[in-house]
Wavefront OBJ file of the C-alpha trace (Angstrom):
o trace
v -26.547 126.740 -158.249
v -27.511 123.362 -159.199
v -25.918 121.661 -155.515
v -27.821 124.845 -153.318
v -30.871 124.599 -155.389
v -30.722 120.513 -154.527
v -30.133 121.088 -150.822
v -32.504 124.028 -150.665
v -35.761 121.381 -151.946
v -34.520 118.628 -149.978
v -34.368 121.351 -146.141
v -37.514 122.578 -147.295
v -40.324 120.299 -145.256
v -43.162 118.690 -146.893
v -45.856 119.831 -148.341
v -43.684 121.500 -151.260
v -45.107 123.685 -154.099
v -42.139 124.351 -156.743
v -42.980 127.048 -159.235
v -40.911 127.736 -162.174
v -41.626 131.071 -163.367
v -40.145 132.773 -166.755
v -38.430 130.916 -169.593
v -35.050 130.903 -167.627
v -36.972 129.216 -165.236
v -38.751 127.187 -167.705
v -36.454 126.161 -169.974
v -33.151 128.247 -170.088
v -34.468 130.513 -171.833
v -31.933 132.405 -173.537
v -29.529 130.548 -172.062
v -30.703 127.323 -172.962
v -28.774 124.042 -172.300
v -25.093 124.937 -172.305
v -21.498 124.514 -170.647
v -22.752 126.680 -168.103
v -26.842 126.015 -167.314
v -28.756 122.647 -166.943
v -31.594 124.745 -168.639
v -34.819 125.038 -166.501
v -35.294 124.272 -163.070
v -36.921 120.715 -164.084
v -33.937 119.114 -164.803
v -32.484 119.668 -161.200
v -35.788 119.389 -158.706
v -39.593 118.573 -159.945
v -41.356 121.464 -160.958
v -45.610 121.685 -159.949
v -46.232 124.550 -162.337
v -44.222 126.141 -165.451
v -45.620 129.623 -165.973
v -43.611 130.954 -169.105
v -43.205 134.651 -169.881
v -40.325 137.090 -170.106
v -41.417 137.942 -167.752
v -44.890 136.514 -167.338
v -48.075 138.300 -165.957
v -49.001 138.622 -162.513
v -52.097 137.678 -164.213
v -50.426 134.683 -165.409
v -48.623 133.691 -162.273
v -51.931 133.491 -159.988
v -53.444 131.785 -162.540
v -50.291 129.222 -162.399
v -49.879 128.764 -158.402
v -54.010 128.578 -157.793
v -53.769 125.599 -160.514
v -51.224 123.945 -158.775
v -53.039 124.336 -155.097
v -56.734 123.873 -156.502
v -55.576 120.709 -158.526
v -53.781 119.175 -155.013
v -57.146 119.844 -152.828
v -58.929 117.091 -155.353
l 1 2 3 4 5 6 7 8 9 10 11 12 13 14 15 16 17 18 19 20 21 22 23 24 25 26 27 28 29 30 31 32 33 34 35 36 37 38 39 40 41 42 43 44 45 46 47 48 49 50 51 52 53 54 55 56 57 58 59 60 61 62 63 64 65 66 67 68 69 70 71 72 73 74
């Protein structure tokens, strides 16, 4: 997924808000860093907002994407 997640970002016209949500998305999560996973979505594209959880709030992930847009309107 690593190559389509790549190409995905780089189609995707600016501005660009990347969310990682959940530990997979995080960090791996269970996964982790293995033969098979680069671990979270940082190490392949930059990542605006982690918002960890398994799975996390909805609570939570408003509270992570209005961050992310309030902190850019500064």
């Amino acid at each position: 997924m690593e190559i389509a997640l790549k190409r995905t970002y780089d189609a995707t016209p600016d501005p660009k808000l990347v969310v990682a949500v959940g530990d997979c998305g995080c960090n791996g999560g269970i996964f982790g860093e293995s033969y098979a996973t680069l671990g979270g979505v940082g190490a392949v594209i930059p990542v605006d907002a982690y918002i960890p959880g398994c799975p996390p709030t909805p609570v939570d992930l408003l509270n992570g994407i209005l961050t992310v847009i309030d902190g850019r309107r500064r």
